[in-house]
N, C-alpha and C positions, 0 to 999 in steps of 0.2 A: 504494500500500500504506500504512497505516497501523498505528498500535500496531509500533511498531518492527522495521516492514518484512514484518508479518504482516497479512492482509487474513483478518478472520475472519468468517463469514458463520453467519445463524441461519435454518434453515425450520422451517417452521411447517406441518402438512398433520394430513389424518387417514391413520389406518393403510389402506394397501392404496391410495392414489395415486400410488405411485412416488417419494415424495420420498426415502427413502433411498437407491433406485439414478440417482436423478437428483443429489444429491450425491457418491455414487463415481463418477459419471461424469463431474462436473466437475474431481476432486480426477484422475481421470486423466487427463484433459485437460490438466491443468496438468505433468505432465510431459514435454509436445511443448515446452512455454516453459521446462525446464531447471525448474521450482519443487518445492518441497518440498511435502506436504501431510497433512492429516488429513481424514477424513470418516467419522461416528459418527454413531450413531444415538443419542436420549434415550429411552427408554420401559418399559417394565415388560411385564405381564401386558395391554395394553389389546387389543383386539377390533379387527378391523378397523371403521373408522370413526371410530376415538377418537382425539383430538388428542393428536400428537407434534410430537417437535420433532428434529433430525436439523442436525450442524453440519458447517462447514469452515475448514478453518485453509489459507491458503494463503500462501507465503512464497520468497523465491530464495536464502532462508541457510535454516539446518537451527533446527526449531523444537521448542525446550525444552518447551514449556506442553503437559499433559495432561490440559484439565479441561475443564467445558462449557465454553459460551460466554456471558458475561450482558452484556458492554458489545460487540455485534456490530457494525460499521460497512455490513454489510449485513442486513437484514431482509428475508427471502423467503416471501410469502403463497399457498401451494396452492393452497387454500382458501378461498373471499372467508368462507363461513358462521364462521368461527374468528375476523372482527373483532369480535363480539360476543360472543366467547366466552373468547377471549386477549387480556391485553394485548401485542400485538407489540408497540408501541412499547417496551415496558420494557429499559434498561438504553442506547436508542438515544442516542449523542449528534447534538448537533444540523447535524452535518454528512454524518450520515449517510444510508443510501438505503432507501428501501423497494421495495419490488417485488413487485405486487398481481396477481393470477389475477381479474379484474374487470370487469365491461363499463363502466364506471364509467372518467370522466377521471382523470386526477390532481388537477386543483384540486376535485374532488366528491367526491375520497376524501380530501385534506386537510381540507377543510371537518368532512365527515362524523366523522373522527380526533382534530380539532383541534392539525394538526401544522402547527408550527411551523418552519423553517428546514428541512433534509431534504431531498433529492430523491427526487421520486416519479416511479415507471416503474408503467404500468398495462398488460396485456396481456388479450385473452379467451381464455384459455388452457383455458378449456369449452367454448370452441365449436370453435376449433381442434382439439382432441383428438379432440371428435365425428364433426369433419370430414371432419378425416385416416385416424382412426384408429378409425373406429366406435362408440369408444365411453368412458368417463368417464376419460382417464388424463392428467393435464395435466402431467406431470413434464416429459416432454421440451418442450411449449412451452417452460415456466416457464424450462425452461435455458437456452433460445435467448436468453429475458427477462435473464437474468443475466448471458449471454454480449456480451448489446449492451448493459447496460448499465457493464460492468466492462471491458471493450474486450478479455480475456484472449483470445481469438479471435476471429479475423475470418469470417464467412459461410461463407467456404469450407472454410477450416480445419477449421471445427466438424463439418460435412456429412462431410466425407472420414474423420473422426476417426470419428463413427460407423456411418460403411458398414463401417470397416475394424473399432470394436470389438463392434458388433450383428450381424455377419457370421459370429462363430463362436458366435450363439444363438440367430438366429431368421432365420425365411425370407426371402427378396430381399423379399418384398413390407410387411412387416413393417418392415423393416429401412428401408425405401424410404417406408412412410408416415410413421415420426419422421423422417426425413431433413426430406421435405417439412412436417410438425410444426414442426419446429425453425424451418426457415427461414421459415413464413408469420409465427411468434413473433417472430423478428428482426425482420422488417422492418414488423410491427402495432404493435410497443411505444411507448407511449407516454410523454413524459416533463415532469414539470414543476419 
């Protein structure tokens, strides 16, 4: 954890990806580990398709701060199309992580970026979604990305946490292909 014992995280997606309930599902997750948490969405009147942004504050003491997030120690990319369109890097310091929806290595999206110190995690979290899941939703890879690059859950943990909370929304199969989502995301991530 950083920022005095608060790990705060910024995504980056367009509307209608799932990144905002892929943030409340992190932010509930984090209650299996006893933590405290926030998960909010950034955005206005935008359309689905239009670039948002959607945070998390997560912490094991009770956390004061209600406001976005602009110096985030984690950076989470949906979207690869939004690196040319946002700067994610802003507000990153340089100890911090990115975490790219990309078919793309990490040292070929540092290049590309021009990032400097940072740890990069790359996953295909479009083709994965396609795979699994029929068709364009990369939120739950993208979590699985987050979840092995932040070490907050382990593999299994994560799988059982959403049978048990996608189980009172949507059918066993459903339910059954972010499982498998999640987990090909864990174990594809890449990291440099």
């Amino acid at each position: 954890m950083v920022n005095d014992g608060v790990l705060e995280i910024r995504w980056h997606a367009r509307g209608g990806q799932g990144a905002v309930t892929a943030a409340k599902t992190l932010a509930e997750m984090s209650l299996t580990k006893d933590m405290f948490f926030q998960a909010f969405p950034e955005y206005g009147p935008e359309r689905m398709g239009a670039p948002i942004q959607c945070f998390n504050r997560l912490s094991k003491k009770k956390i004061s701060t209600y406001c976005g997030i602009t110096n985030p120690h984690i950076v989470v990319v949906v979207d690869p199309t939004l690196l040319d369109v946002v700067n994610i890097t802003a507000g990153l310091d340089d100890d911090g992580i990115l975490i790219i929806n990309t078919t793309e290595d990490p040292k070929d999206i540092r290049e590309k970026l021009s990032v400097n110190g940072r740890k990069i995690y790359t996953v295909d979290a479009t083709h994965i979604s396609l795979n699994k899941l029929g068709r364009f939703m990369p939120n739950i890879p993208m979590l699985g990305a987050v979840l092995k690059a932040t070490g907050l859950l382990e593999k299994e943990e994560a799988k059982e946490f959403l049978r048990k909370s996608f189980d009172k929304k949507f059918s066993t199969k459903v339910v059954e292909s972010n499982v498998k989502a999640l987990e090909q995301a864990f174990e594809e991530v890449k990291e440099e």
